[in-house]
N, CA, C and O of each residue as an XYZ file, in Angstrom:
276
protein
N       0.823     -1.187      0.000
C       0.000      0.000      0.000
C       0.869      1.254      0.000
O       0.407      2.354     -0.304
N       2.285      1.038      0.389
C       2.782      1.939      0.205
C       3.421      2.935     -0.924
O       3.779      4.109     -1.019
N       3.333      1.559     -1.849
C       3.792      2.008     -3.010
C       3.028      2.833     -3.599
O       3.483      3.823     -4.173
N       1.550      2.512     -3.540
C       0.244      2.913     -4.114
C       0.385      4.448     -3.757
O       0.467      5.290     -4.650
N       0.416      4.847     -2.124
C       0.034      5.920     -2.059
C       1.169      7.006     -2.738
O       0.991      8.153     -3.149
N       2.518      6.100     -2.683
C       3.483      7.260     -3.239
C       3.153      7.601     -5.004
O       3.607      8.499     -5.713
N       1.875      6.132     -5.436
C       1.922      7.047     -6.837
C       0.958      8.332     -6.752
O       1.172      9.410     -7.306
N      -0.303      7.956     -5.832
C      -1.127      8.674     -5.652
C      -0.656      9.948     -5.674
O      -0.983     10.820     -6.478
N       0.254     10.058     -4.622
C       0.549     11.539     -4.074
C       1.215     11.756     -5.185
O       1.316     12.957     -5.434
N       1.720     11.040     -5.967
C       2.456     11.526     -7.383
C       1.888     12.153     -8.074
O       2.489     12.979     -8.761
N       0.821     12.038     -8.139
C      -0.148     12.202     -9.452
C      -1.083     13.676     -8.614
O      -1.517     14.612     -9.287
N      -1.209     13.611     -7.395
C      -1.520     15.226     -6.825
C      -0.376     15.980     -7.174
O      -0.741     16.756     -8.057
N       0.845     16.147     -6.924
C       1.618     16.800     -6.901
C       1.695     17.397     -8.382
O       1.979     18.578     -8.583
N       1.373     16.338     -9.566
C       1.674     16.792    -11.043
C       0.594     17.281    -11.072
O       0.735     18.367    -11.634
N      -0.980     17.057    -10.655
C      -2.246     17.910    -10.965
C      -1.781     19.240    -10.410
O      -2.122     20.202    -11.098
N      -1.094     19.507     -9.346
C      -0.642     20.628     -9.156
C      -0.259     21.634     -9.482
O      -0.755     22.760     -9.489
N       0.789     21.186     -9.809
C       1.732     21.489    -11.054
C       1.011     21.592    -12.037
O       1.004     22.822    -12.080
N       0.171     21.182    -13.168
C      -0.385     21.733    -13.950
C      -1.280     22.430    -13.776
O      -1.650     22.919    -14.843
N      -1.828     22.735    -12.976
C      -3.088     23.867    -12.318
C      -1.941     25.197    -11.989
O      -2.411     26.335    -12.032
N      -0.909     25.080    -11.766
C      -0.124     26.543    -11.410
C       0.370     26.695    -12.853
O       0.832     27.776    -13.220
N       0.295     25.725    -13.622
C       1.030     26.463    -14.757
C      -0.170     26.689    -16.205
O      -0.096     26.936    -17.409
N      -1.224     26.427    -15.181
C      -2.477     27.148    -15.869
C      -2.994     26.275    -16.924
O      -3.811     26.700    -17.741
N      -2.448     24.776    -16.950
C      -2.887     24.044    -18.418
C      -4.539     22.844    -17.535
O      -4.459     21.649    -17.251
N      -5.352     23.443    -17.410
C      -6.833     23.357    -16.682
C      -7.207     21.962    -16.962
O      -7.489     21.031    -16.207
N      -7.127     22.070    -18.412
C      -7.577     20.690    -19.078
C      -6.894     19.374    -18.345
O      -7.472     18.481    -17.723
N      -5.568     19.525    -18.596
C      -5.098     18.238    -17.915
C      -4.801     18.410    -16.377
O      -4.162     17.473    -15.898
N      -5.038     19.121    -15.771
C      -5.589     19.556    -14.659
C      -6.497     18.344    -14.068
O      -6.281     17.359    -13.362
N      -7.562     18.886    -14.682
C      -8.924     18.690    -14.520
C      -8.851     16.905    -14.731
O      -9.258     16.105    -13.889
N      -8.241     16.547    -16.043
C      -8.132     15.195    -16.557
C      -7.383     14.117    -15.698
O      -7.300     12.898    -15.850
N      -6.853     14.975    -14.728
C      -6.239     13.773    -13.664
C      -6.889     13.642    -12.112
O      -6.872     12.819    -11.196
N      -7.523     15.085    -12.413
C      -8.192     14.739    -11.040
C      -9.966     13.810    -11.044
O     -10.714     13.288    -10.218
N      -9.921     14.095    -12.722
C     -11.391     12.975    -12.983
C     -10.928     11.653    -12.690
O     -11.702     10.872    -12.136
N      -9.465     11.211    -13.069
C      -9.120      9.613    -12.707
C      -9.014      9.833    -11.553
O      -9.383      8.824    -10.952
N      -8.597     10.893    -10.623
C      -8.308     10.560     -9.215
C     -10.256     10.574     -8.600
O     -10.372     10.242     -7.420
N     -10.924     10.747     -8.968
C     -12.258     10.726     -8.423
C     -13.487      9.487     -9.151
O     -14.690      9.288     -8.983
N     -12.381      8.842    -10.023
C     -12.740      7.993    -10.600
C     -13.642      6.761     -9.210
O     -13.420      6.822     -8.001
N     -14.524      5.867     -9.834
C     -14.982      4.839     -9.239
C     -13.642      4.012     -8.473
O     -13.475      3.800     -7.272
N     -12.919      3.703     -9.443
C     -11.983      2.539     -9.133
C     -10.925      3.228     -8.013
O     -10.545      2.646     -6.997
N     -10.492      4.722     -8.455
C      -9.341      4.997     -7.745
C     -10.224      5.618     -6.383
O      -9.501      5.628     -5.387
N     -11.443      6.070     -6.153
C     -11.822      6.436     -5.178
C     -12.055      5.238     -3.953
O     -12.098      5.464     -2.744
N     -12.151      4.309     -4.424
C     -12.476      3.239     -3.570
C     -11.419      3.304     -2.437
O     -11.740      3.535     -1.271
N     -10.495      3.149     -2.727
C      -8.940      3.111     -2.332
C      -8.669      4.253     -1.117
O      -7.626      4.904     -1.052
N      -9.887      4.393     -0.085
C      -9.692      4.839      0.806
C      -8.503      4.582      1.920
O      -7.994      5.587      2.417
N      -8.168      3.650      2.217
C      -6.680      3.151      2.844
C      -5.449      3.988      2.161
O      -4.553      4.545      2.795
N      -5.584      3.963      0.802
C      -4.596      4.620      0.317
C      -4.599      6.322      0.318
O      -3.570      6.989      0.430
N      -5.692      6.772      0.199
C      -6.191      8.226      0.200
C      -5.703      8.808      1.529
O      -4.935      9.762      1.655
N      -6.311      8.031      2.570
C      -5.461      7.753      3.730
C      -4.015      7.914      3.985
O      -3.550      8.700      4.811
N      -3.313      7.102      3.207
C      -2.083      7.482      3.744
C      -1.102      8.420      2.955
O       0.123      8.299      2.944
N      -1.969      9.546      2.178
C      -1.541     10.571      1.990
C      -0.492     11.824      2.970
O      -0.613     11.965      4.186
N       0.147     12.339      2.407
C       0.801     13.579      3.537
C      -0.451     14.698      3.368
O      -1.203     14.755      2.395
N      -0.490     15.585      4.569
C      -1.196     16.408      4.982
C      -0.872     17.311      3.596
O      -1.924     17.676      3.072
N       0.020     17.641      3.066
C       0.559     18.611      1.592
C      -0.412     17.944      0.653
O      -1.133     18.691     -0.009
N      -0.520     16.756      0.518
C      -1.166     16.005     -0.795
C      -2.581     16.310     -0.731
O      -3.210     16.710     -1.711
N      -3.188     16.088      0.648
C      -4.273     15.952      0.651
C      -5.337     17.787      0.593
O      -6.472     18.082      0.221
N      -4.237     18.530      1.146
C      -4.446     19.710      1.218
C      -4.847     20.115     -0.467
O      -5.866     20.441     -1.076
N      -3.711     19.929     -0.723
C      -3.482     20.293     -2.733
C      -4.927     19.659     -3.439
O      -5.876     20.259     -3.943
N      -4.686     18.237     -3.260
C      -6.139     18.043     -3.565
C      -7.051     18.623     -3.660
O      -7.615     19.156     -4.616
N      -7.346     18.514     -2.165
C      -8.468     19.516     -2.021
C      -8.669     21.164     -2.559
O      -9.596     21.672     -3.189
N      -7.793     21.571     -2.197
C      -7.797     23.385     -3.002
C      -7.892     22.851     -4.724
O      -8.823     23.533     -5.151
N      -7.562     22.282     -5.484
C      -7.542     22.165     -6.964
C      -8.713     21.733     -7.080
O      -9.511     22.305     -7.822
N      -9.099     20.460     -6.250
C     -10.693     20.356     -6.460
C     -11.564     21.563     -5.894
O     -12.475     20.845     -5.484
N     -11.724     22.057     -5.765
C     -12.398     23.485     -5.336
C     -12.702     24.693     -6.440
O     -13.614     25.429     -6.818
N     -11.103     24.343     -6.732
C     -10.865     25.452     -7.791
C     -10.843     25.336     -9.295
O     -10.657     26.213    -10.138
N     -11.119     23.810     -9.456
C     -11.827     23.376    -10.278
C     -13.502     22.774    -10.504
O     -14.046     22.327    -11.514
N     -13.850     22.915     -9.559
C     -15.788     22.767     -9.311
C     -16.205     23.017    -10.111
O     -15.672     24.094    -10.383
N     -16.950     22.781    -10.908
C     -17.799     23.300    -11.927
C     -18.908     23.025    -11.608
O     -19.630     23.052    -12.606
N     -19.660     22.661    -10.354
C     -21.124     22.993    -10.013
C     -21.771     24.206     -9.375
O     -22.867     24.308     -8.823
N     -20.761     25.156     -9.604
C     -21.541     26.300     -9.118
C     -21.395     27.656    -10.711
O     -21.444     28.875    -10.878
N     -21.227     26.549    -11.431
C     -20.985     27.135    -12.958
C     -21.880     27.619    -13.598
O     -21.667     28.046    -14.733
């Protein structure tokens, strides 16, 4: 599981990174797999995120919402 979460947090850190460098689309396109059915399940792993990962997450999903669009 550990391996898992270090891709996880991998893959926040690059949604990151492309949200500061303003490219939305693939932004957006990694955080749909990260909210995906399959990868959401994976609460244990979401879990053993760092407090940075989970933070980032969260602010990009926010700041990408499109239900108040």
């Amino acid at each position: 599981m550990r391996e898992r979460a270090k891709l996880l947090g991998l893959f926040v850190r690059i949604m990151g990174h492309l949200f500061r460098l303003n490219n939305l689309d693939a932004a957006m396109a990694v955080l749909s797999g990260l909210r995906s059915a399959a990868i959401n399940r994976l609460r244990h792993t979401f879990d053993a995120l760092t407090k940075s990962e989970l933070k980032r997450l969260e602010s990009v999903e926010e700041m990408l919402d499109s239900s108040k669009n």
